[in-house]
PAGU-803454 format. One record per residue (C-alpha): residue number from 0; x, y, z. Coordinates in Angstrom, 2 decimals, padded with zeros to 5 digits. Example, Ala and Ser with C-alpha at 12.3 -4.5 7.8 and 13.67 -1.06 7.14 Angstrom:
NODE:0:012.30:-004.50:007.80
NODE:1:013.67:-001.06:007.14
REM end
This chain:
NODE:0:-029.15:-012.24:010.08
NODE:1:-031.52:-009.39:008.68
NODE:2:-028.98:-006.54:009.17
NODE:3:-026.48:-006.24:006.24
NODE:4:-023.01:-004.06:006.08
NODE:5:-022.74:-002.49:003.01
NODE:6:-019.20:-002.03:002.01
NODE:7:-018.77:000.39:-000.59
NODE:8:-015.51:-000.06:-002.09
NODE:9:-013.85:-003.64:-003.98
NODE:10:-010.41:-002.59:-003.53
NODE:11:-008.23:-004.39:-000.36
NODE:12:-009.69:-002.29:002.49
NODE:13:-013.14:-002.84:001.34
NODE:14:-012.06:-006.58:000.28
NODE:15:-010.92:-007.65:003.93
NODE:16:-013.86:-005.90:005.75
NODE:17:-016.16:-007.80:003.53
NODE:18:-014.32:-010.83:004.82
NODE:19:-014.16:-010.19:008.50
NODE:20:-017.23:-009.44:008.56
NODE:21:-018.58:-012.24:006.74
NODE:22:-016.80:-014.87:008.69
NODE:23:-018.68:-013.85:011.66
NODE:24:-021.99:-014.46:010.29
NODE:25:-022.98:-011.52:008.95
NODE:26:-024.56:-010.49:005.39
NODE:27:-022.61:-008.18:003.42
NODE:28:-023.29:-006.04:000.49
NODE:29:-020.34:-005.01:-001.88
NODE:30:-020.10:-002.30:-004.05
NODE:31:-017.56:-001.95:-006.94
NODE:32:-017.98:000.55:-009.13
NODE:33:-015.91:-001.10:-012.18
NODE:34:-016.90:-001.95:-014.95
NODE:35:-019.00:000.38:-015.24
NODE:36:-017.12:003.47:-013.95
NODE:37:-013.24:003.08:-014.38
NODE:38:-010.37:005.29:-012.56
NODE:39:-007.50:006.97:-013.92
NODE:40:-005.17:003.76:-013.55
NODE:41:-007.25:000.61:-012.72
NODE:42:-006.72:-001.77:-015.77
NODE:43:-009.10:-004.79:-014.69
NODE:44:-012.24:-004.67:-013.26
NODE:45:-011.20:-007.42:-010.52
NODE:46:-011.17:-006.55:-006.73
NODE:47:-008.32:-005.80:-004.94
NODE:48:-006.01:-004.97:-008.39
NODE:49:-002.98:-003.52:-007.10
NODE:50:-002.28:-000.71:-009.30
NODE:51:000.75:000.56:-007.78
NODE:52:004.04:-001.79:-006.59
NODE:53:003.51:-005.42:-006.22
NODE:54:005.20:-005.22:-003.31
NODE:55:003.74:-005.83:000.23
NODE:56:007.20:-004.36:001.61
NODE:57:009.14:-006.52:004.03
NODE:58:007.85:-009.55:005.54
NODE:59:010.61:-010.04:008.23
NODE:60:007.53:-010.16:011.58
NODE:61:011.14:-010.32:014.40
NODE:62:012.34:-006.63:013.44
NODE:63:010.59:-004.98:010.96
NODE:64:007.15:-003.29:011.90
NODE:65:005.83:-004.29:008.01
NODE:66:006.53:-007.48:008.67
NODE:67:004.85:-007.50:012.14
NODE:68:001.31:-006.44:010.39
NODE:69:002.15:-009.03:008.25
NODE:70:001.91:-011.74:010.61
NODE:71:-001.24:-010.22:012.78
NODE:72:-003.10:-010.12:009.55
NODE:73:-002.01:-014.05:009.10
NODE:74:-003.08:-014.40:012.86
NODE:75:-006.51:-012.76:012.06
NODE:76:-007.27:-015.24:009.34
NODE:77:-006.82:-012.33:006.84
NODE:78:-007.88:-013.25:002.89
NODE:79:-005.57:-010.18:001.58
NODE:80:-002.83:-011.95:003.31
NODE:81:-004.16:-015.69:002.34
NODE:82:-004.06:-014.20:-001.14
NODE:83:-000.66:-013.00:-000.97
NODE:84:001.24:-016.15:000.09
NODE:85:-000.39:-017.87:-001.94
NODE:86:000.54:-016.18:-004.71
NODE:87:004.08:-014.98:-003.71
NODE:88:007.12:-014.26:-005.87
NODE:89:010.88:-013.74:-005.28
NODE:90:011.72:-010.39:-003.33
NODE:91:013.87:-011.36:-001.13
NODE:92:013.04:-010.00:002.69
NODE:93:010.18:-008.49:000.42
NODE:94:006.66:-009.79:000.62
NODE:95:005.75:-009.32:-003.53
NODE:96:003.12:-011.27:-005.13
NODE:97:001.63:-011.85:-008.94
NODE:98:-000.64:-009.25:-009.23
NODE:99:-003.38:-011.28:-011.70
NODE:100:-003.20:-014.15:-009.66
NODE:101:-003.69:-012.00:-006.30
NODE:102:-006.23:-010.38:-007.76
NODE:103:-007.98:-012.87:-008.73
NODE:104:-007.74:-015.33:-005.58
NODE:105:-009.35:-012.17:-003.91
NODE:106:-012.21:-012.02:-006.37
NODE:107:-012.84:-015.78:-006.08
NODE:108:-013.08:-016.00:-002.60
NODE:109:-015.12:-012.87:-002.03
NODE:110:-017.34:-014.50:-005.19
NODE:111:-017.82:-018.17:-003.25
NODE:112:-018.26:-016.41:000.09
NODE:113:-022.12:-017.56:001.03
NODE:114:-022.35:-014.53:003.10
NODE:115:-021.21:-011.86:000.70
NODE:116:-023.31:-010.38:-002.61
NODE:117:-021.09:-008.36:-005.03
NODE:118:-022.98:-005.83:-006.12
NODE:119:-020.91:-003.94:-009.82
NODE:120:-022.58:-000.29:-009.63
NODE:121:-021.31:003.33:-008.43
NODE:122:-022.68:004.75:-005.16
NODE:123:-022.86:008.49:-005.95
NODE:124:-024.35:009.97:-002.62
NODE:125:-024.46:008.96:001.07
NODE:126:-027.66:010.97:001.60
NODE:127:-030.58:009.21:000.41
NODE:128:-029.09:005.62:001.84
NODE:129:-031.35:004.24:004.38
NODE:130:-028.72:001.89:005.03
NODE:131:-028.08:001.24:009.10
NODE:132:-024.21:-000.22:008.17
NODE:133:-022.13:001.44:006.02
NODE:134:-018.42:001.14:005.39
NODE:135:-016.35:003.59:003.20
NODE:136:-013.39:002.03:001.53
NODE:137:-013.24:003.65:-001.63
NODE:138:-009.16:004.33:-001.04
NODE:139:-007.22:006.77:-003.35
NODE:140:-009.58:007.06:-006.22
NODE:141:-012.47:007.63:-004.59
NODE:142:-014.61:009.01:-007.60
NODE:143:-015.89:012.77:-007.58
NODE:144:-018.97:012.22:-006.97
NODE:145:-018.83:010.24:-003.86
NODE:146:-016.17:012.43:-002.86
NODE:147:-017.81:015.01:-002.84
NODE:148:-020.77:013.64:-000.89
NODE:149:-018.16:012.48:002.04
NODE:150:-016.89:016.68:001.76
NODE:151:-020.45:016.89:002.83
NODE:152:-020.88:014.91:005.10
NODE:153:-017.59:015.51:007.28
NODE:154:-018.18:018.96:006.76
NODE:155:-014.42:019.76:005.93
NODE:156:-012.52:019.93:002.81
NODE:157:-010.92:016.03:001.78
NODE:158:-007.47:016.02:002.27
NODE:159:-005.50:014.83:-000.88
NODE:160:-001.73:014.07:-002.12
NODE:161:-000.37:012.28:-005.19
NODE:162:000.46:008.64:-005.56
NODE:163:002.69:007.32:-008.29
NODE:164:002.94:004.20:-010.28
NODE:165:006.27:002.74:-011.49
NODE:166:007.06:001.16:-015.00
NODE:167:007.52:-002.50:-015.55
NODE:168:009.89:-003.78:-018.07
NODE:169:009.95:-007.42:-019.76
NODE:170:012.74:-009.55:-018.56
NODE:171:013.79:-010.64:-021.91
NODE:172:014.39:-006.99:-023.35
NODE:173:017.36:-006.85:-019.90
NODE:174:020.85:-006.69:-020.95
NODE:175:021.95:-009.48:-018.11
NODE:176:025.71:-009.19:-019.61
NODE:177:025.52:-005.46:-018.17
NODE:178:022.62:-006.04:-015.47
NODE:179:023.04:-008.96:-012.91
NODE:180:021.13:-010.81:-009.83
NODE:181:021.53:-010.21:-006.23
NODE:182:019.54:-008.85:-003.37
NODE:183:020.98:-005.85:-001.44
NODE:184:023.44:-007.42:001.19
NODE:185:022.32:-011.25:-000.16
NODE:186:019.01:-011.05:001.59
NODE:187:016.39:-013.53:000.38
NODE:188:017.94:-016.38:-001.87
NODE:189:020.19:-013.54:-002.62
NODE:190:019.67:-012.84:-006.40
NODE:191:015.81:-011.85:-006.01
NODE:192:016.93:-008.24:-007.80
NODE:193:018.13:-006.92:-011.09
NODE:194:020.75:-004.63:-010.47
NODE:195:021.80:-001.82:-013.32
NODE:196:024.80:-000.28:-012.06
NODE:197:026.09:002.89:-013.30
NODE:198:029.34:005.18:-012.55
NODE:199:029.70:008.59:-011.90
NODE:200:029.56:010.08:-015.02
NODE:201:026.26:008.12:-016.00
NODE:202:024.81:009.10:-012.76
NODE:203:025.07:012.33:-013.51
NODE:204:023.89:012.93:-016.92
NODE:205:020.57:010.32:-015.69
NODE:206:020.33:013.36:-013.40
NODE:207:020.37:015.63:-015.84
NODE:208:017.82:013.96:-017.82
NODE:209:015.72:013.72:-015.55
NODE:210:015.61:017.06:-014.32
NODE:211:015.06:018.31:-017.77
NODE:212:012.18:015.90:-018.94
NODE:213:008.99:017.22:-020.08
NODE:214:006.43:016.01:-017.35
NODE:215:002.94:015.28:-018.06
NODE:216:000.54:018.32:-017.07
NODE:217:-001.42:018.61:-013.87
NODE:218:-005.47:018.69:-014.01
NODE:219:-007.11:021.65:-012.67
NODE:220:-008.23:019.36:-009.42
NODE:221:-004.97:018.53:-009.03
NODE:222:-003.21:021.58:-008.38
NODE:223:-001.35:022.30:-005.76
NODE:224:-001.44:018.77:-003.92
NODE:225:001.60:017.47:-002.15
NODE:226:003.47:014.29:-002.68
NODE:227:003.36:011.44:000.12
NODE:228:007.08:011.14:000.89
NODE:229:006.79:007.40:000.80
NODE:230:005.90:007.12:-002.76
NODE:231:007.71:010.12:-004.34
NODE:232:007.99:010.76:-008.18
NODE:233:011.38:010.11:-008.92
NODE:234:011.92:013.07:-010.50
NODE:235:010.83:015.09:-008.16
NODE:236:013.90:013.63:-005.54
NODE:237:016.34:014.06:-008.33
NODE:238:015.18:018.22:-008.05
NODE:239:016.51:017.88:-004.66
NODE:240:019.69:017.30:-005.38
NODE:241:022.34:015.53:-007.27
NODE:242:023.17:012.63:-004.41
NODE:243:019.44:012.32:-003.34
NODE:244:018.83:009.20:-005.55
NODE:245:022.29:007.97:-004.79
NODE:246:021.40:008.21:-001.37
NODE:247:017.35:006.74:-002.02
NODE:248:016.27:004.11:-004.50
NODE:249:019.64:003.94:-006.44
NODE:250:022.05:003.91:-003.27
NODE:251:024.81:001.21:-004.10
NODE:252:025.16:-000.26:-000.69
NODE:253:025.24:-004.09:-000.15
NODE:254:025.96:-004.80:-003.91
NODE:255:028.87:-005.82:-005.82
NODE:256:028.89:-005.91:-009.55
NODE:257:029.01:-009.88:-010.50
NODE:258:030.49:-008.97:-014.04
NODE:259:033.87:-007.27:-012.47
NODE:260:033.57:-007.51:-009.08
NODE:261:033.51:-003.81:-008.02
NODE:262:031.16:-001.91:-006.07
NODE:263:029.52:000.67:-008.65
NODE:264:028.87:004.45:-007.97
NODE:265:024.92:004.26:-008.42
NODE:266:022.42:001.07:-008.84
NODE:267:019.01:000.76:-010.59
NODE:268:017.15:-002.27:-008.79
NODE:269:014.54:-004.18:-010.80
NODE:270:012.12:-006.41:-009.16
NODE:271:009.81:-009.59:-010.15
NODE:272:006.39:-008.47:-010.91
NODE:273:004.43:-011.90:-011.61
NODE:274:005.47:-015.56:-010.78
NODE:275:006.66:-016.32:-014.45
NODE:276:009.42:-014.06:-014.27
NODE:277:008.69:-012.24:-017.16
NODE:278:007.90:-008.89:-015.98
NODE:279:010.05:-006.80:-013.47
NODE:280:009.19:-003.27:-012.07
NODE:281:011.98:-000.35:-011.59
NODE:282:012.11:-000.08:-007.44
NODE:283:011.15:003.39:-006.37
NODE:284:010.69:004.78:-010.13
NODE:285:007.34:006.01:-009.70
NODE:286:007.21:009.05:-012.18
NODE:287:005.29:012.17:-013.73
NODE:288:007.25:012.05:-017.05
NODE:289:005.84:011.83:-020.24
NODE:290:005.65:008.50:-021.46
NODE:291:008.02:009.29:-024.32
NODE:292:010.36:010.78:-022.46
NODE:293:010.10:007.82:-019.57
NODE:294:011.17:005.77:-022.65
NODE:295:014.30:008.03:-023.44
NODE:296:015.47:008.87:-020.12
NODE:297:015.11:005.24:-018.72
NODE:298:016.51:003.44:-021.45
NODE:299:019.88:005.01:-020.12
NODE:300:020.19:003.22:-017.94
NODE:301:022.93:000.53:-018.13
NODE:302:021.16:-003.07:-019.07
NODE:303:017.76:-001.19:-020.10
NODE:304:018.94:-000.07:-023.66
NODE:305:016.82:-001.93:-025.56
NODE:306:014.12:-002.28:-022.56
NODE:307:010.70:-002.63:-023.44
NODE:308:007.78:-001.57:-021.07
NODE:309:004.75:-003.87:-020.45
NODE:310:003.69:-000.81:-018.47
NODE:311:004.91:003.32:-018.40
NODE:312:004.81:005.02:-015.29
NODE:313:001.78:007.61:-014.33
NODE:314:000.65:009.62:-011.49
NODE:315:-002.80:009.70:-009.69
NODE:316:-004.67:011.69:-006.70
NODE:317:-004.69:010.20:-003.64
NODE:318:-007.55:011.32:-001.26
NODE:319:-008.23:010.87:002.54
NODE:320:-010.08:012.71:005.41
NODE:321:-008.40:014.23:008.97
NODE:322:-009.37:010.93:010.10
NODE:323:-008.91:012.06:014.08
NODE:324:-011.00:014.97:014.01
NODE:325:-013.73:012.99:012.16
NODE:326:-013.94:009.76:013.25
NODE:327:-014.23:008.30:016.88
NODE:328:-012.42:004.91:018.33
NODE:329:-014.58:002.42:016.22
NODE:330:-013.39:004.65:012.46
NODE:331:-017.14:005.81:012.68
NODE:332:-018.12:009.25:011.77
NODE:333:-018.90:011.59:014.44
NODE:334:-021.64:013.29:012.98
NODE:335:-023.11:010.47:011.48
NODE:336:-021.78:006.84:013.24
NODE:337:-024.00:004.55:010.71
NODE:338:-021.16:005.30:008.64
NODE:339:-017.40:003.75:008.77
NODE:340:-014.61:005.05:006.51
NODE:341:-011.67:001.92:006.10
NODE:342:-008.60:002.08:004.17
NODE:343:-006.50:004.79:002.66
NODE:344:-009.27:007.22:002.96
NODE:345:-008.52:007.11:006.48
NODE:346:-005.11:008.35:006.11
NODE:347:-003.31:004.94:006.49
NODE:348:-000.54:005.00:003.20
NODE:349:-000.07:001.35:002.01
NODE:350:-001.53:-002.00:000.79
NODE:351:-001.67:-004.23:004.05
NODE:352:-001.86:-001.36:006.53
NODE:353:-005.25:-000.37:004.21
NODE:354:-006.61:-003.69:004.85
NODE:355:-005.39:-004.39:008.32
NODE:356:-007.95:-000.93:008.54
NODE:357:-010.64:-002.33:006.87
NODE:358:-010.39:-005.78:008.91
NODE:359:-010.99:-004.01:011.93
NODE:360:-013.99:-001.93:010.52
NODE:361:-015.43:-004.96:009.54
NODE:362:-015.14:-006.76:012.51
NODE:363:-016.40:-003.37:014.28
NODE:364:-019.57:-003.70:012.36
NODE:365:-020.07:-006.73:012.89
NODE:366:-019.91:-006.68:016.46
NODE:367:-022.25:-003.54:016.50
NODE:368:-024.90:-005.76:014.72
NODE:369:-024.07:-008.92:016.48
NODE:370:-024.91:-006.57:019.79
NODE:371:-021.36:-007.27:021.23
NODE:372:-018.84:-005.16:022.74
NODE:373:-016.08:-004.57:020.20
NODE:374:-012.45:-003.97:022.18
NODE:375:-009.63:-002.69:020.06
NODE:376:-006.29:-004.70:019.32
NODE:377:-003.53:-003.43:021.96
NODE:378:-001.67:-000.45:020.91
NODE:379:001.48:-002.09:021.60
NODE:380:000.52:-004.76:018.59
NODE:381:000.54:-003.42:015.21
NODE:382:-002.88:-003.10:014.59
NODE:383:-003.93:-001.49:017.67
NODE:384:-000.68:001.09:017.28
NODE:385:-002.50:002.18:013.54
NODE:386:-005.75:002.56:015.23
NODE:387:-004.57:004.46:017.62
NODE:388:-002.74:007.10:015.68
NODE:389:-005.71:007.11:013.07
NODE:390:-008.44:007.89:015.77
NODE:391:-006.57:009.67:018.83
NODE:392:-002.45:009.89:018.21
NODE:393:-002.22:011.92:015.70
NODE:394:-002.81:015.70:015.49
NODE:395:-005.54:016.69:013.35
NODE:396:-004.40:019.84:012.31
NODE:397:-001.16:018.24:010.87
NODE:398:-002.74:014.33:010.65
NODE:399:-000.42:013.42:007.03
NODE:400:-000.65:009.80:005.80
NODE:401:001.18:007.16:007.71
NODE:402:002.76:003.61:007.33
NODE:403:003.47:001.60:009.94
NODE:404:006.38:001.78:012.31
NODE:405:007.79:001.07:015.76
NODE:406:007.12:004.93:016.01
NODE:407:003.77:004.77:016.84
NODE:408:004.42:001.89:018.82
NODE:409:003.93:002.57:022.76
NODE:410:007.95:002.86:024.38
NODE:411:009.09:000.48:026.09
NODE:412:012.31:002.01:027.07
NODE:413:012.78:-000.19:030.93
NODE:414:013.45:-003.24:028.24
NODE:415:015.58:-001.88:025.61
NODE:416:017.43:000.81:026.94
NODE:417:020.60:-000.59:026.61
NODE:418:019.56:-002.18:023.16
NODE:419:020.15:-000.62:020.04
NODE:420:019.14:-001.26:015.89
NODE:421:017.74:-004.69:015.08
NODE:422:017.79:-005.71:018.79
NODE:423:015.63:-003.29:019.74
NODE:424:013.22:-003.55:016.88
NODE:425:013.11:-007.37:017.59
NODE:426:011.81:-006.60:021.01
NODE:427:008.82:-004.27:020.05
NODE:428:008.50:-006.86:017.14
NODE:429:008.44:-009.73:020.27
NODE:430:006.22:-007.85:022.02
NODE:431:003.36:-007.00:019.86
NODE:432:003.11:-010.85:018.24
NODE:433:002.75:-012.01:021.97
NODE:434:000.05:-009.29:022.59
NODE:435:-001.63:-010.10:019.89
NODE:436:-001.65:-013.77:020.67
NODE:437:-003.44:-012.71:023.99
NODE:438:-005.82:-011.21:022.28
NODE:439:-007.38:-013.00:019.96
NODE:440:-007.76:-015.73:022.84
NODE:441:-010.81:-013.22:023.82
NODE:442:-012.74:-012.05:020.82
NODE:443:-014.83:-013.98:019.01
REM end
C-alpha cells in the first residue's frame, strides 16, 4: 500500500485510529512527541497513559449509554478496549483498569503491529507537510506550537477549558477501622469502594477548608478558561454551596457505615487504581489546591489521617476546536480535507468516547485510500449518535464538550412512552447494540 496515514498524536484517540486503520491494510505513521517534549502532567512516555481517572465510567451496555460505547468498541475489535479488559480492576458497575499495565498493552500492540511505524518526535506545523493523510489526535495537551498551527489553519480561535486530575492515596496509609468497603447500593461484588464517612459537623468545617485553601496560580494562557462540568475542581463545587458536594461526589446514598451500622451525613469514596490494590484514587477530587494544602485539607477526612499520596492532585488546559463549523461528516477539515482532527480536540470529553472518535477517523482514512465508500455508524448506535452531534447536532456557536448519553440519541418515543428510568434506557441501550450488529455485517 504506498499511501500512509500519519497519525499525529500517541495518546488513545490517536492509539485506536492507528489500529483501525492498520487492520485494514493500511501503513501508518505515528507521531508521539514524548520523550522528547513532555506535557504539564504526562509522567511516562508510553502511549495511551491515562493521566486523569482510571476509570472508563460504567460498563453496564443494557442501560447506561457509557456502557453501550463500551460494547460497540468491543464489537469493532477495538485495542483501547482489548487493553482495558484485559487489564481490569474492581469498580464495581465501573469499567477501571491498571493504568501501567493499560498503558503498556497499548504500547506493545501498537509496537508489534506490522503495519504501524512509531515515529518519537514533535510535529510543530501542518504547513510544510506534503502528507496526503493526516489525522490530528493530539487531545487536551496539544502543545503550543501545533496549536497554534491548527488556530491557523481553522482560521478561528481554539476553544479551551480546564481538566483536573485527582490524588491517589496508598491503601496501607487507610484507616479501615474508620473507612470501610462497599459499592454504592452493593453494585459490583459490592465492596469495590472505600468509603470515609463523615457527619455534619465534619462536613462542614471540610467545607470550610476547602473554600479557604490557597490554590495554585493560573498561567497567563490560562486565564479566563471555563471548567468542563464533568470534571470539576472540587473546590470549585464546594464555592457553590454548602450541600453541593453532599449532593455530588460525597452524596451518602446507597451506603451504610459497616462499623455502626448507620447511614452517615457525607461520604468520601476511594477507588482501586492498579490491580495490586495498593493504590486508590479520591472519586471526583480533582483539584486546583496547592499541594500542601491538598495534604492538610484532605487528610481530614475520616480514615485519611495519616494518608499518604502516591500522587497530589493538579490542573491542566484542555483544548478543542468548534468541531461542527470546521469539520464535515468524515471529521475532515473543511478548508483543508487531507487533514482529520480525532479525539478530544474534537470536542468529545472522555477516554473511550476519544477513541471511539479516533476509530472512526481511522477507518475513514482508510477507506478514502482504500478508494471505498465510507458510511457512518447509525445515529441511533452510540457511535453514530457522537458523530452526529460532533459534525451536524450540535450548534457551533454554543458546541461545549460532550460525553455520551441517550440525549443525543435519536427518540424513540412510539416504544417507550409509557416506560420510564432504567426501562427506558434499556430500550435505547437494546436498540443501538442491535443496530450496530446490522452494521458491521456491511463494512469491511
Amino acid at each position: 500500500m504506498s499511501s500512509f496515514v500519519h497519525i499525529i498524536g500517541g495518546g488513545l484517540a490517536g492509539a485506536e485510529a492507528a489500529w483501525q486503520a492498520a487492520n485494514l491494510g493500511i501503513n501508518v505513521v505515528l507521531y508521539e512527541m514524548r520523550p522528547k517534549q513532555s506535557t504539564e502532567v504526562h509522567k511516562t512516555q508510553k502511549l495511551a497513559e491515562l493521566v486523569c481517572s482510571n476509570s472508563f465510567r460504567s460498563d453496564d451496555h443494557q442501560s447506561n449509554a457509557v456502557g453501550v460505547l463500551h460494547q460497540e468498541m468491543r464489537m469493532m475489535k477495538s485495542l483501547i478496549m482489548r487493553a482495558a479488559d484485559l487489564h481490569k480492576v474492581p469498580a464495581g458497575g465501573a469499567l477501571a483498569v491498571d493504568r501501567e499495565l493499560f498503558a503498556n498493552e497499548v504500547e506493545n500492540q501498537i509496537k508489534s503491529h506490522p503495519n504501524i511505524t512509531i515515529k518519537r518526535e514533535e510535529i510543530l506545523s501542518l504547513d510544510a507537510i506534503e502528507w496526503s493523510h493526516i489525522i490530528v489526535a493530539t487531545g487536551p495537551l496539544t502543545a503550543q506550537p501545533l496549536a497554534k498551527a491548527i488556530q491557523k489553519k481553522t482560521g478561528a480561535a481554539d476553544l479551551a477549558f480546564f481538566d483536573a486530575i485527582a490524588p491517589i492515596v496508598y491503601f496501607d496509609s487507610i484507616n479501615m477501622k474508620i473507612a470501610w468497603f462497599q459499592s454504592r447500593y452493593d453494585k459490583g461484588d459490592g465492596k469495590d469502594y472505600i468509603n470515609c464517612p463523615m457527619n455534619k459537623s465534619q462536613y462542614e468545617s471540610f467545607i470550610q477548608a476547602l473554600n479557604m485553601g490557597e490554590k495554585m496560580l493560573f498561567k497567563e494562557w490560562e486565564q479566563n478558561t471555563p471548567y468542563f462540568n464533568g470534571c470539576m475542581p472540587i473546590e470549585v463545587m464546594a464555592s457553590r454551596g454548602t450541600e453541593t458536594l453532599r449532593f455530588g461526589p460525597m452524596k451518602p446514598v446507597g451506603l451504610t457505615n459497616a462499623h455502626d451500622n448507620t447511614r452517615p451525613y457525607a461520604v468520601v469514596q476511594l477507588r482501586q487504581d492498579n490491580k495490586l490494590g495498593s493504590l486508590y484514587n479520591i472519586v471526583g477530587f480533582q483539584t486546583k489546591l496547592k499541594h500542601s494544602e491538598q495534604t492538610r485539607i484532605f487528610r481530614m477526612i475520616p480514615g485519611l489521617e495519616d494518608a499518604q499520596f502516591a500522587r497530589l492532585g493538579g490542573l491542566h488546559r484542555n483544548t478543542f476546536i468548534n468541531t461542527p463549523s470546521l469539520l464535515d461528516n468524515q471529521l475532515r477539515l473543511k478548508s483543508e480535507p487531507k487533514i482529520r482532527f480525532a479525539g478530544q480536540i474534537t470536542g468529545v470529553e472522555g477516554y473511550v468516547e476519544s477513541a471511539a472518535i479516533g476509530g472512526m477517523a481511522g477507518k475513514m482514512a482508510a477507506y478514502e485510500i482504500l478508494d471505498k465508500q465510507w458510511c457512518p455508524p447509525p445515529p441511533d448506535t452510540a457511535h453514530g449518535a457522537l458523530l452526529a452531534h460532533l459534525t451536524d447536532g450540535a450548534v457551533g456557536d454554543n458546541f461545549q464538550p460532550m460525553n455520551i448519553n441517550f440525549g443525543l440519541f435519536p427518540p424513540m418515543e412510539k416504544m417507550t412512552k409509557n416506560l420510564k428510568g432504567r426501562d427506558k434506557k434499556a430500550a435505547y441501550a437494546s436498540r443501538s447494540l442491535a443496530s450496530m450488529e446490522k452494521f458491521l455485517e456491511t463494512i469491511i
